[in-house]
C-alpha positions in Angstrom: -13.4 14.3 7.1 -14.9 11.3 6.6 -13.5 8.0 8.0 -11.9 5.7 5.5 -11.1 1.9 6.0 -9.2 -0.4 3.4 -8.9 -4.0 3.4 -5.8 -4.8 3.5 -3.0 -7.2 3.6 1.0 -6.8 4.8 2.6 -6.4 1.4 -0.1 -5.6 -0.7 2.1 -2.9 -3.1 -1.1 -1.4 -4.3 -2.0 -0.8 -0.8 1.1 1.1 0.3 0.3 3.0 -2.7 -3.1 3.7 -1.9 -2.2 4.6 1.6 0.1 7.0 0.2 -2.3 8.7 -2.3 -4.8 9.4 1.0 -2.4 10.3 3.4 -1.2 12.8 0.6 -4.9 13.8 0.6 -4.8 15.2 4.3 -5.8 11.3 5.8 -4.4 11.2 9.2 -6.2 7.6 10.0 -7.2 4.7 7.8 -9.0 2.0 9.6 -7.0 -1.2 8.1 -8.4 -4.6 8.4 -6.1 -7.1 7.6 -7.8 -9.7 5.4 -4.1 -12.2 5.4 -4.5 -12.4 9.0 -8.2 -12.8 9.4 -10.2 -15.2 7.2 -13.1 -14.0 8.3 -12.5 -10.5 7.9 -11.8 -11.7 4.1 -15.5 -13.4 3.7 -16.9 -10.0 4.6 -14.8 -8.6 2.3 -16.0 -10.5 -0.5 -19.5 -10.0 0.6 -19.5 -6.1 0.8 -17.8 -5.8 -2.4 -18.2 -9.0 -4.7 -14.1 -8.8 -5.1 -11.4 -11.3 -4.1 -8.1 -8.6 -4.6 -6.8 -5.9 -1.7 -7.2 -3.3 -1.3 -10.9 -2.4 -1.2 -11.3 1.2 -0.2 -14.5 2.7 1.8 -14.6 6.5 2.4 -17.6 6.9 4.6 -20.1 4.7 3.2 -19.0 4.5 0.1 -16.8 1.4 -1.4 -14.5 3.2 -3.7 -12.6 -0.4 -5.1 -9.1 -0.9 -5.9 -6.0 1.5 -6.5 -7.1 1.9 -9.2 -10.3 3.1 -8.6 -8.9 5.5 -6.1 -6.2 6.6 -8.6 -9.0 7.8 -11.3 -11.3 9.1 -8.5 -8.5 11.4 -7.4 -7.8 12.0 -11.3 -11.4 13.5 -12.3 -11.8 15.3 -8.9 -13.7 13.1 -7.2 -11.3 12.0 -4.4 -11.4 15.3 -2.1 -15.0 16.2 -1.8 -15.8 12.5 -1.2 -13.5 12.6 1.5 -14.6 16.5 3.0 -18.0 14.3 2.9 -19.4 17.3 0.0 
């Protein structure tokens, strides 16, 4: 399975959802960096993705986005073979 780290930050509702959504998907571990305790961490945020809101999903190498981008990747199928690394 391929390794998947979000962006986060403590009480981030989209996150919780999102960590939900993969953990539902058979993700035992999700790297979380913590952009609200890290400014730093935040900057490189911004500069990997060009956005400014959490979370901001990678699976592997590829930046996923938002809930909401997760959401309609899991929706049209997309979700579990990115994740098997198919």
């Amino acid at each position: 399975m391929n390794a998947v780290r979000m962006y986060t930050t403590q009480v981030c509702p989209y996150c919780i959802r999102a960590k939900a959504l993969l953990k539902q998907r058979g993700v035992e571990r999700i790297d979380e960096v913590r952009v609200d305790l890290n400014p730093i961490e935040r900057d490189r945020m911004i500069e990997l993705t060009g956005r400014r809101t959490v979370p901001q999903i990678f699976i592997g190498d590829t930046h996923v986005g938002g809930c909401d981008d997760l959401m309609l990747l899991d929706r049209s199928g997309g979700l579990d073979p990115l994740l098997r690394g198919a």
